[in-house]
DSSP file (Angstrom, degrees, kcal/mol; ACC not computed):
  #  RESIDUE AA STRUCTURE BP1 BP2  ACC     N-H-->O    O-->H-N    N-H-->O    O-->H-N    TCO  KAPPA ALPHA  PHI   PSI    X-CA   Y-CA   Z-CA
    1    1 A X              0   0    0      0, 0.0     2,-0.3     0, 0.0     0, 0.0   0.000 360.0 360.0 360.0 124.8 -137.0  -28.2 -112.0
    2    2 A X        -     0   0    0      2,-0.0     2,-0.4     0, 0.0     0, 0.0  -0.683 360.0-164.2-104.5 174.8 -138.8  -28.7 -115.0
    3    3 A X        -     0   0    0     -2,-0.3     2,-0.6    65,-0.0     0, 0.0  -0.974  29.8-105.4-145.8 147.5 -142.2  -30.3 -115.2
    4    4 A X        -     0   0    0     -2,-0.4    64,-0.0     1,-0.1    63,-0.0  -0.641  30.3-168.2 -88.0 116.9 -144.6  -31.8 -117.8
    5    5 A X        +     0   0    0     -2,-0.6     2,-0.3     2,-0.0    -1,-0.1   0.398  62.1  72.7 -91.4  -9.2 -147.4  -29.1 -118.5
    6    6 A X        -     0   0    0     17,-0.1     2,-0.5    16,-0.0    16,-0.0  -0.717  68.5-140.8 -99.5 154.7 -149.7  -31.4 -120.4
    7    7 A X        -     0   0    0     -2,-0.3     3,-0.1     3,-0.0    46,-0.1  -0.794  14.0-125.9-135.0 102.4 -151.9  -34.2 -119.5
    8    8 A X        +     0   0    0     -2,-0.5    14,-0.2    45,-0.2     3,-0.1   0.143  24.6 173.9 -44.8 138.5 -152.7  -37.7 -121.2
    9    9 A X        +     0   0    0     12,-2.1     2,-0.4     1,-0.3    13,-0.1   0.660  65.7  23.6-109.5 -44.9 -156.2  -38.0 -121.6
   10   10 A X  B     -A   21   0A   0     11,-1.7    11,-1.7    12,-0.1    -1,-0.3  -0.941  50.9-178.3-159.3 150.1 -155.7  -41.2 -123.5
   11   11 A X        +     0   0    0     -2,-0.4     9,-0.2     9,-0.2     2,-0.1  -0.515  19.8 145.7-103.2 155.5 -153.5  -44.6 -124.4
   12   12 A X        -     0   0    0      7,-0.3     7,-1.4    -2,-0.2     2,-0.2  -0.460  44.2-100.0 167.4 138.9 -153.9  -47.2 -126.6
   13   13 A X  E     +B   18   0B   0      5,-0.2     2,-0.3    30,-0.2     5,-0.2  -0.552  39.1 171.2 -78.3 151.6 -152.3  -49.6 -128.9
   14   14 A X  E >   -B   17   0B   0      3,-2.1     3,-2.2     1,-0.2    -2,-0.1  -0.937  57.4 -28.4-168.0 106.5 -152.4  -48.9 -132.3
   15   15 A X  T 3  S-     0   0    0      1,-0.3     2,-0.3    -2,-0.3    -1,-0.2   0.574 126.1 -45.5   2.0 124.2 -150.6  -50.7 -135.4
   16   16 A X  T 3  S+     0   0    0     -3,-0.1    16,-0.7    15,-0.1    17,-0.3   0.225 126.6  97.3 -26.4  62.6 -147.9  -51.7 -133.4
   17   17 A X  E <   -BC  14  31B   0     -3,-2.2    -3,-2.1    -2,-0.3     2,-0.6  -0.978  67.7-133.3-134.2 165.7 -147.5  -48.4 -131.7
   18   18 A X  E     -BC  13  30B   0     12,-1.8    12,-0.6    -2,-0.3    -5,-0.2  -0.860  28.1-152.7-127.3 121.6 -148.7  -47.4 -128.5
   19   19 A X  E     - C   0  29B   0     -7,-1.4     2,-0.4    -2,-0.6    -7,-0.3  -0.435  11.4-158.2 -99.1 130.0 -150.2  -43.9 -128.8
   20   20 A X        -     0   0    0      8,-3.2     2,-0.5    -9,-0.2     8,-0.4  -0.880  11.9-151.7-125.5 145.3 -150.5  -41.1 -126.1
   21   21 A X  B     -A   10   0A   0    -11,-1.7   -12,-2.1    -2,-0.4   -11,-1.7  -0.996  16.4-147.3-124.7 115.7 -153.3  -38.7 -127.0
   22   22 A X        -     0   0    0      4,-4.2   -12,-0.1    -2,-0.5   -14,-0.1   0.114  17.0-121.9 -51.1 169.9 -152.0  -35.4 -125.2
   23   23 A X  S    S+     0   0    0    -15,-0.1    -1,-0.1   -14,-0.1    80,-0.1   0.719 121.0  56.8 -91.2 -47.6 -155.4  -32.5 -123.5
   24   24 A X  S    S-     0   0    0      1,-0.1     3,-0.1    78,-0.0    77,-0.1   0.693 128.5-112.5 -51.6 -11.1 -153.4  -30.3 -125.9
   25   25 A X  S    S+     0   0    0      1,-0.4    76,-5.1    75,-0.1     2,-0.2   0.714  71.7 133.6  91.1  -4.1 -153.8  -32.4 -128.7
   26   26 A X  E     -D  100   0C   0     74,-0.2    -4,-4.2    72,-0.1    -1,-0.4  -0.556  43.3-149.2 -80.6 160.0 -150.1  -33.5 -129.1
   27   27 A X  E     -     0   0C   0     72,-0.6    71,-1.5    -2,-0.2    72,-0.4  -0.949   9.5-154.0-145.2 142.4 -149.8  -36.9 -129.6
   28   28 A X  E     +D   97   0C   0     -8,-0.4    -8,-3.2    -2,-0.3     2,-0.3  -0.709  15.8 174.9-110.3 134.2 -146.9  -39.4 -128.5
   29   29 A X  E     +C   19   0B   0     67,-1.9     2,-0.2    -2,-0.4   -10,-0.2  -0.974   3.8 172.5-164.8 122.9 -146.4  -42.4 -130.4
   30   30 A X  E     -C   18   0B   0    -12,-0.6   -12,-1.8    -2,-0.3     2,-0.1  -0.954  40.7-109.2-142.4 134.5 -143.2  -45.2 -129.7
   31   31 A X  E >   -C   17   0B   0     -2,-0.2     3,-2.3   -14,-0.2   -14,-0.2  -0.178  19.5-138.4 -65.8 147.8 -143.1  -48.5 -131.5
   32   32 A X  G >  S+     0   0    0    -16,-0.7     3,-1.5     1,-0.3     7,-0.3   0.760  96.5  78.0 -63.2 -25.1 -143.8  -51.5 -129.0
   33   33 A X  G 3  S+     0   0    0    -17,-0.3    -1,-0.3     1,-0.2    46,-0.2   0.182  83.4  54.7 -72.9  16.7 -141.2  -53.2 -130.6
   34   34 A X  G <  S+     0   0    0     -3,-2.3     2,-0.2    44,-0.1    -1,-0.2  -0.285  95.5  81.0-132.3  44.2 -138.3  -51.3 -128.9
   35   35 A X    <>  -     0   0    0     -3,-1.5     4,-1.9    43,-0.1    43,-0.2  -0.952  70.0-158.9-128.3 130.1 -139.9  -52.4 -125.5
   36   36 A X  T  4 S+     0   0    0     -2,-0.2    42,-0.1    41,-0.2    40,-0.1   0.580  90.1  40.4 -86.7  19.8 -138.8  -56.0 -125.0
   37   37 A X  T >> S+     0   0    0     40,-0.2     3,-4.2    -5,-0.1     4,-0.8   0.677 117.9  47.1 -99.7 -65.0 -142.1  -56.6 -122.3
   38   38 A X  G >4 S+     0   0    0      1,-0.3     3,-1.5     2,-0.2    -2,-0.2   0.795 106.3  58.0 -55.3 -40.1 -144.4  -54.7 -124.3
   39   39 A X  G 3< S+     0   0    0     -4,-1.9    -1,-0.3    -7,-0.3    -3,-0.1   0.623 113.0  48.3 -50.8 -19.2 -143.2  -56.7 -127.8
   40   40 A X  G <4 S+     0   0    0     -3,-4.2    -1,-0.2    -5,-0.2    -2,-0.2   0.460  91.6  93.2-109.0  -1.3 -144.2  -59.5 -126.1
   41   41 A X  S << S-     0   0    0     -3,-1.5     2,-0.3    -4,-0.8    -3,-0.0  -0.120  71.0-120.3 -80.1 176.4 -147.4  -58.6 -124.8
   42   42 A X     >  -     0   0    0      1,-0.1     4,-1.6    -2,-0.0     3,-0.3  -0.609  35.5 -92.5-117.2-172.4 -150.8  -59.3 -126.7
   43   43 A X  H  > S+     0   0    0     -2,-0.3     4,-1.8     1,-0.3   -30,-0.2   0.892 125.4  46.7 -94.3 -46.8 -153.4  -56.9 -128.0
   44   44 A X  H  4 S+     0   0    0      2,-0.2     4,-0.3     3,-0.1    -1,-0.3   0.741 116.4  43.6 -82.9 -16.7 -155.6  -57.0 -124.7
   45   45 A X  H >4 S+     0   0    0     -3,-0.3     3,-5.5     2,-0.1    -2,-0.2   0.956 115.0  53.7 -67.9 -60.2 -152.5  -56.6 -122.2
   46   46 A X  H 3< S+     0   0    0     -4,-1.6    -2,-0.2     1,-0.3    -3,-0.2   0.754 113.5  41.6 -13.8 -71.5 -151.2  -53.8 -124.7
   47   47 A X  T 3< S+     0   0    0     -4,-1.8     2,-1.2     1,-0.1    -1,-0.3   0.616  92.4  83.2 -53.4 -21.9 -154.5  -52.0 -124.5
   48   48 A X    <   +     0   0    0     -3,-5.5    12,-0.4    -4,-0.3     2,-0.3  -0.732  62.2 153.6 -94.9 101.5 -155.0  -52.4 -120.8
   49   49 A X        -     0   0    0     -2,-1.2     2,-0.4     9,-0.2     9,-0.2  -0.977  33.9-146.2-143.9 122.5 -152.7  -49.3 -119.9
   50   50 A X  E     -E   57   0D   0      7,-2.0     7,-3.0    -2,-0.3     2,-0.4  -0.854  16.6-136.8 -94.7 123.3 -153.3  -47.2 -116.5
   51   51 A X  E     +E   56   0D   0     -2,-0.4     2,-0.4     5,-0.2     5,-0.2  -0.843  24.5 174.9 -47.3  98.1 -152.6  -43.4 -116.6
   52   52 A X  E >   -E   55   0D   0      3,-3.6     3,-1.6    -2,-0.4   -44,-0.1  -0.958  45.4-112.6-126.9 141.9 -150.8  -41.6 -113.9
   53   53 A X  T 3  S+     0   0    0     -2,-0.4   -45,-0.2     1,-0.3    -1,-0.1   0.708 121.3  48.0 -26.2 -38.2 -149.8  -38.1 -113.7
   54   54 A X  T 3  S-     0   0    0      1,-0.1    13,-2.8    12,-0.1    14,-0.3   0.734 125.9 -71.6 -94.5 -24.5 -145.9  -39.1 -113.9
   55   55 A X  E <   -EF  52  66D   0     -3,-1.6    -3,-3.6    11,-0.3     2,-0.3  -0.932  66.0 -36.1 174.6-134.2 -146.6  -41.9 -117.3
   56   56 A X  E     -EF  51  65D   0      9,-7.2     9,-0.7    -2,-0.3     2,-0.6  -0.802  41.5-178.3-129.8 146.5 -148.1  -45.2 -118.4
   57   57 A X  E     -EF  50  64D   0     -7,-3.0    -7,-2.0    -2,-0.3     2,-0.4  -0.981   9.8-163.7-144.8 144.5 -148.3  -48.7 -116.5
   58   58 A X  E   > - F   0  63D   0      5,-3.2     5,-0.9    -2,-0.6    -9,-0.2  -0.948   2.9-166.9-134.5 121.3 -149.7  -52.0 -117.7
   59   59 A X  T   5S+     0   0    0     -2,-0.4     3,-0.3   -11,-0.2    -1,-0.1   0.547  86.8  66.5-110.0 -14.8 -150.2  -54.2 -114.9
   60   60 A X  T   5S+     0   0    0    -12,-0.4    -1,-0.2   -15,-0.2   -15,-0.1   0.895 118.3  26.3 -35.5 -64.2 -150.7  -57.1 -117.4
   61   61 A X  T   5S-     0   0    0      2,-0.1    -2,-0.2   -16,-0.1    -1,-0.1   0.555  95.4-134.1 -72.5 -13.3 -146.8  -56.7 -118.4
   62   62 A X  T   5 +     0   0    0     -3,-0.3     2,-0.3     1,-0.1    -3,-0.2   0.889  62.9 138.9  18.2  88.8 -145.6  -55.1 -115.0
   63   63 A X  E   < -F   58   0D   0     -5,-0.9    -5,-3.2    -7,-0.1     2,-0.2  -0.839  29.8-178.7-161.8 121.7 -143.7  -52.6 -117.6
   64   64 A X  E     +F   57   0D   0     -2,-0.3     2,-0.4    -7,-0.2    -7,-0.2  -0.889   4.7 170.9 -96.0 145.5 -143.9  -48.5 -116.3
   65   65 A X  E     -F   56   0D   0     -9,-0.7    -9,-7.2    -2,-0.2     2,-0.1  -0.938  21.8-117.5-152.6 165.8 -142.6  -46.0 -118.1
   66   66 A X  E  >  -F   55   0D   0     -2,-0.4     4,-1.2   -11,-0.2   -11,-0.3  -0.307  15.0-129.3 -95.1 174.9 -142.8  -42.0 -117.8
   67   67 A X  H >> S+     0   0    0    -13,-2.8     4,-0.9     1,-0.2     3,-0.7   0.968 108.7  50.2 -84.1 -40.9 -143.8  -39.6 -119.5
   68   68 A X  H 34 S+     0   0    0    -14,-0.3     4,-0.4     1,-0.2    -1,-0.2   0.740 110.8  54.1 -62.5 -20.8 -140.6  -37.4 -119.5
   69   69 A X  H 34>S+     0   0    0      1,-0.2     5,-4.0     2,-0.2     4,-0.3   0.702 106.2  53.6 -94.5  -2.4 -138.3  -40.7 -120.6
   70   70 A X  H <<5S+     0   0    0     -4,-1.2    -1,-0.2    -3,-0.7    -2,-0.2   0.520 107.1  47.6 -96.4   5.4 -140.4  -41.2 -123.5
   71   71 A X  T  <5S+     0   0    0     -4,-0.9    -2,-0.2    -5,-0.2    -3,-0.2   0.671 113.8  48.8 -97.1  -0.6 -140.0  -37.7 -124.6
   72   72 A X  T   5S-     0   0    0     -4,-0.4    21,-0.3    -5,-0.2    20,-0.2   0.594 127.5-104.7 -81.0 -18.7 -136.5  -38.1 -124.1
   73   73 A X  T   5S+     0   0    0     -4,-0.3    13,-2.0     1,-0.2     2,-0.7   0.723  75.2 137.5  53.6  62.7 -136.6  -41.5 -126.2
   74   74 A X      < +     0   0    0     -5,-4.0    -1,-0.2    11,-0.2    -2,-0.1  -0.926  23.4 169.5-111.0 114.6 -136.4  -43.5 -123.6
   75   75 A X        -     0   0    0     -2,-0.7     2,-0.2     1,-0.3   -41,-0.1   0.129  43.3-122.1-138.3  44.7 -138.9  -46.4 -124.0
   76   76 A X  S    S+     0   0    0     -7,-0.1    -1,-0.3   -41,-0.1     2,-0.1  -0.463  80.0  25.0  85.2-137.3 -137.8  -48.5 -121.4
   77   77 A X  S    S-     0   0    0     -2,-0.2     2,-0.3     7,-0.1   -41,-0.2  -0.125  82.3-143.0 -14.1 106.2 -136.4  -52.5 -121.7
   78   78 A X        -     0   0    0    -43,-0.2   -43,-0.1     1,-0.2   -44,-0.1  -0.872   7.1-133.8-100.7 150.4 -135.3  -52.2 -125.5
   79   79 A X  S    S+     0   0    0     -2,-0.3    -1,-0.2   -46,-0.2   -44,-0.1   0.141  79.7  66.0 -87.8   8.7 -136.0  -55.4 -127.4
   80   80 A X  S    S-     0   0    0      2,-0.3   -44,-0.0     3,-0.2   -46,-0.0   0.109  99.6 -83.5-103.3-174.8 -132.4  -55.4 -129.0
   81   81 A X  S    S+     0   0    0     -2,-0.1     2,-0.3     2,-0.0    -2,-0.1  -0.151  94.9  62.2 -66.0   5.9 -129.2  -55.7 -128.2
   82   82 A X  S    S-     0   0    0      1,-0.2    -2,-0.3     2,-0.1    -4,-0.0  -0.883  97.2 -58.5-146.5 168.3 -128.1  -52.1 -127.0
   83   83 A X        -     0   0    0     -2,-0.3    -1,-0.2     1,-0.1    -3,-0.2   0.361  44.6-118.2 -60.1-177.9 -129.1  -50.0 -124.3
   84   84 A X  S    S+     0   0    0     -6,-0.1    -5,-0.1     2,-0.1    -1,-0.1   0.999  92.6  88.0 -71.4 -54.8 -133.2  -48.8 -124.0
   85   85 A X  S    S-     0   0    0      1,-0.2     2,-0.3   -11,-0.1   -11,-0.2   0.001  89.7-119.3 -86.6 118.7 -132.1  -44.7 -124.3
   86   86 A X        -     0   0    0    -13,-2.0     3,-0.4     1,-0.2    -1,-0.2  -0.542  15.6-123.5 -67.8 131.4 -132.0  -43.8 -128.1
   87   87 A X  S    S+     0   0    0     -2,-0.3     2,-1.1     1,-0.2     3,-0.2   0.899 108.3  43.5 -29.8 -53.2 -128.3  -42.6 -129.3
   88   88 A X    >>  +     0   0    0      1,-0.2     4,-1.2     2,-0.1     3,-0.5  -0.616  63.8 170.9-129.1 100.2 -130.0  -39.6 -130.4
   89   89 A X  H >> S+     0   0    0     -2,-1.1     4,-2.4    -3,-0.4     3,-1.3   0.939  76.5  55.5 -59.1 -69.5 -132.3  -38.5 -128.2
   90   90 A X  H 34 S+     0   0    0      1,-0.3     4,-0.3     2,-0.2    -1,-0.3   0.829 113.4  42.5 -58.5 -29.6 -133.1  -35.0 -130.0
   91   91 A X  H <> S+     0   0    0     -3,-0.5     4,-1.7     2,-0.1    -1,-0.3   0.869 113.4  52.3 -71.6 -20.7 -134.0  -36.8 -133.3
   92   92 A X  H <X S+     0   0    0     -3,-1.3     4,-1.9    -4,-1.2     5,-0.3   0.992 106.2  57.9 -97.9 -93.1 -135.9  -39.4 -131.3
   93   93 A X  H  X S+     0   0    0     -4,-2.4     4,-0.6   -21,-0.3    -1,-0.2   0.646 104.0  45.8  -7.5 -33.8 -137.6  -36.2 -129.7
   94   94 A X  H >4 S+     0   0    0     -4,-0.3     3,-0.7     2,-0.2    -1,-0.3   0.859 115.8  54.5-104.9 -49.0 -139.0  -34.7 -133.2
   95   95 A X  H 3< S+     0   0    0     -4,-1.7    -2,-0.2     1,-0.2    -3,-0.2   0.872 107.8  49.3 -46.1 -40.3 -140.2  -38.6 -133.8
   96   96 A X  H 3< S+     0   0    0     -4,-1.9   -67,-1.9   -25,-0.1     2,-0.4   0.806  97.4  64.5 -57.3 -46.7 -142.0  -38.8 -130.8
   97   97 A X  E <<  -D   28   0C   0     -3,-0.7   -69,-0.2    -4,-0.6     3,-0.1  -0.878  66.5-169.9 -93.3 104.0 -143.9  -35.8 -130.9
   98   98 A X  E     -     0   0C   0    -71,-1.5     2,-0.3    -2,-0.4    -1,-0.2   0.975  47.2 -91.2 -87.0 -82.7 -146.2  -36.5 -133.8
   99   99 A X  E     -     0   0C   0    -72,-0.4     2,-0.7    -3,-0.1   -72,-0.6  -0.986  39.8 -70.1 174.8-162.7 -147.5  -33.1 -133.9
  100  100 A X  E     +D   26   0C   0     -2,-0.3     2,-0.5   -74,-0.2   -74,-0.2  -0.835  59.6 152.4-116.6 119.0 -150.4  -30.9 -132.7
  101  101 A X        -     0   0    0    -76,-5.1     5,-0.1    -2,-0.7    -2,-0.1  -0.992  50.4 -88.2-149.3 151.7 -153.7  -31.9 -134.3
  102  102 A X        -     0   0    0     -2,-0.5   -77,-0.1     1,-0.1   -78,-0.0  -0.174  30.0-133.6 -56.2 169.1 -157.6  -31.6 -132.8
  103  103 A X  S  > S+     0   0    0      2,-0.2     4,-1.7     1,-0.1    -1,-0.1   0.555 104.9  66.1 -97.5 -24.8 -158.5  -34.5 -130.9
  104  104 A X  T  4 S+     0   0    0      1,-0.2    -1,-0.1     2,-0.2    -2,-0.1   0.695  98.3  57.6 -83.4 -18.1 -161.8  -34.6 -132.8
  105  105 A X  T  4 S+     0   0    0      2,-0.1    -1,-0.2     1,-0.1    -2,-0.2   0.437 106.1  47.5 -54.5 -32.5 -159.7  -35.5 -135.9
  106  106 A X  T  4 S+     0   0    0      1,-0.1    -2,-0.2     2,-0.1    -3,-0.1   0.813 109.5  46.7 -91.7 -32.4 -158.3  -38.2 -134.5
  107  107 A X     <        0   0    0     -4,-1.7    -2,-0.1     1,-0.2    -3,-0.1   0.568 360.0 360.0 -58.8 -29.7 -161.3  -39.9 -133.0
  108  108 A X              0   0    0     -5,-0.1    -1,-0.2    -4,-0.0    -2,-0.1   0.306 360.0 360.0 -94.0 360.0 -162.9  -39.3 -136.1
């Protein structure tokens, strides 16, 4: 079984992405525009985003999604015409994953 070894510390919308700030210092970023609840939301539902060990829930939207289907590129209700689940998951994957950068850099 594998399991997600990292822990969001923080969420938040951000020019139209919504940005997962990793304890490691990755950070996860998918645009809001390939969720069709979340494309429709406004800056204070967007923002209001609850943290749970398994992903991210905005009870403004009723829209969950986990942490493991958005590292898969899975980003839930897609606002298009074709399924949510990116054709290519493993480029999707290196998009996702922004990189590894202090947290105090980012804040900054």
């Amino acid at each position: 079984m594998n399991t997600l070894v990292d822990t969001a510390i923080k969420a938040t919308c951000k020019n139209g992405y919504i940005v997962i700030y990793m304890e490691s210092g990755v950070e996860i970023r998918f645009p809001i525009s390939n969720n069709r609840r979340l494309a429709q939301g406004t800056n204070k539902q967007l923002n209001n985003i609850e943290i749970s060990p398994y992903g991210l829930h905005w009870p403004d939207l009723d829209e969950d999604l986990s942490f493991r289907g958005l590292i898969e590129g899975d980003y839930g209700q897609y606002a298009g015409n074709r399924t949510s689940r990116c054709s290519q998951p493993p480029k999707a994957v290196a998009e996702v994953v922004i990189g590894v950068r202090q947290l105090s850099e980012s804040f900054a």
